[in-house]
N, C-alpha and C positions, 0 to 999 in steps of 0.2 A: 197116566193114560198109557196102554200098552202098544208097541209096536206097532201092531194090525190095524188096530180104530186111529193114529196115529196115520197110515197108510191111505184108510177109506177115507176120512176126514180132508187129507193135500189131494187124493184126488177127485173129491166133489168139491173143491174150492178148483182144483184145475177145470171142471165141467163147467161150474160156474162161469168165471173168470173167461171159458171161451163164448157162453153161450151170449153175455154179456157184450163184448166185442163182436163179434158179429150181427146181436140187434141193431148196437148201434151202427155197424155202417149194411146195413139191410137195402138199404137203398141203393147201394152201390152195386148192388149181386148184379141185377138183372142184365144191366149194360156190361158188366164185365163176363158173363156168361154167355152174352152174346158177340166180344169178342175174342173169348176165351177157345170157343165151339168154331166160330170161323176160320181162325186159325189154325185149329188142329186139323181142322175140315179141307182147306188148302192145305198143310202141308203132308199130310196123309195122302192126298189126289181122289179123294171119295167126288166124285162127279158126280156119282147120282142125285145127290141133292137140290130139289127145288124148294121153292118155298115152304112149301103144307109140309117138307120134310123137315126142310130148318125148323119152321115153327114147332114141330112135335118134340124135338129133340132139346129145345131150348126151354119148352115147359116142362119136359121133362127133368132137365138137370136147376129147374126153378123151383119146382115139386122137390127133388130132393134135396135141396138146400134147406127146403123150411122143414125136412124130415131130419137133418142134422143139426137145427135148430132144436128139434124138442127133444131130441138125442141128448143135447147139452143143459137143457132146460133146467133148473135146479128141484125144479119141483115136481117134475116128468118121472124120469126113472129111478131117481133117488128116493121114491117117497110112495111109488103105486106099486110096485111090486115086495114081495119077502124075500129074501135071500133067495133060496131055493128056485123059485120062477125067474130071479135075474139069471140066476145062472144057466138054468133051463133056456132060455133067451137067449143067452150071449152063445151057447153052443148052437142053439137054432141057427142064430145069425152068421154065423163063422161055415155053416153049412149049406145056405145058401150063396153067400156071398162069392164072386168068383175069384177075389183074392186071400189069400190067406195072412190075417194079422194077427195071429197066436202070437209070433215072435216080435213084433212090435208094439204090443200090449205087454208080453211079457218083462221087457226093454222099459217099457214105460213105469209099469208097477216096481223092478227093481232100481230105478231109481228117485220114486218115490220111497222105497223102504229106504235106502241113502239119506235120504233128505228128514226122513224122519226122526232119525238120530241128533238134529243141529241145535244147538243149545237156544232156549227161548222158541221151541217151534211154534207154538201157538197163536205167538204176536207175529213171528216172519211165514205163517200161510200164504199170504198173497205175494208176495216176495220169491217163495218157494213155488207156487202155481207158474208163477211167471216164468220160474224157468226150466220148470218143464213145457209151457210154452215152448220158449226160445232151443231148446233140446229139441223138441217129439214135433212143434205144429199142433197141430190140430189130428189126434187119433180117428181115423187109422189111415190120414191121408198119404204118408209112406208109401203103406202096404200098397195102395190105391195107384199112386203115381209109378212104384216100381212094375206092380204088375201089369200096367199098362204096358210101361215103356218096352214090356220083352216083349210082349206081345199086342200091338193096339188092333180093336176091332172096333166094330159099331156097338156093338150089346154094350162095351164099356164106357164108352165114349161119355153118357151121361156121368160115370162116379167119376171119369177121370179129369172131367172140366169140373166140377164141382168143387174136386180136392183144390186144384191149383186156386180157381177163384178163394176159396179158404183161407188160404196159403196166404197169397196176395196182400187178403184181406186181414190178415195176422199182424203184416208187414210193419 
């Protein structure tokens, strides 16, 4: 098997392997998003928050946990698109998005090509998922967390309780 398919192969076993772990503690998001968001919430000094505003902001980053859910899904992006529209995708996505993860994707994929050199790759997949795990988290929670932290606002607010709950949840 060459290099490349070597590369795509540890990181749909990494997609896997997160999407996996976070089904299973799925049940966990909600209450940890709710004091993931409070917290930030105090320690930022956003006052204006009442209730219908917590609540919006909390469905909000519940919405997109189960959007990061089919992100990782093995049979989501892996399997409905062709090359060509992922990648069309992922530039789309990188252009909306208010953080930039070029470089921790980047980061990601070379050390997967690393990893894909280790002798017996094919039996140590989940081995090797794992730690890129234990490396990266959960992509592109990084990028997510760093460009919060230089700048926190509200718009972000939702990716950036999401990432940490991840995170946590990775633990």
């Amino acid at each position: 098997m060459d290099r490349m398919k070597k590369v795509k192969l540890l990181l749909n076993t990494y997609y896997e392997l997160l999407y996996k772990r976070l089904e299973a503690k799925s049940n966990d998001c909600k209450e940890m998003v709710r004091r993931v968001l409070q917290e930030e919430i105090d320690k930022q000094g956003w006052e204006q928050f009442g209730e219908d505003k917590f609540a919006a902001y909390q469905e909000a980053c519940n919405a997109f946990i189960m959007e990061r859910l089919e992100m990782y899904n093995p049979i989501g992006t892996q399997y409905l698109f062709d090359q060509g529209n992922k990648t069309e995708a992922f530039e789309l996505e990188l252009a909306i998005n208010w953080y930039d993860s070029r470089g921790e994707y980047r980061h990601l994929v070379e050390s997967a090509l690393e990893k894909s050199d280790v002798k017996g790759f094919e039996q140590k997949l989940p081995q090797l998922a794992q730690e890129l795990i234990e490396e990266f988290g959960a992509y592109p929670d990084q990028s997510i967390i760093a460009g919060y932290k230089v700048r926190p606002e509200l718009n972000k607010l939702p990716d950036y309780v999401v990432a940490r709950v991840i995170e946590k949840l990775l633990l």
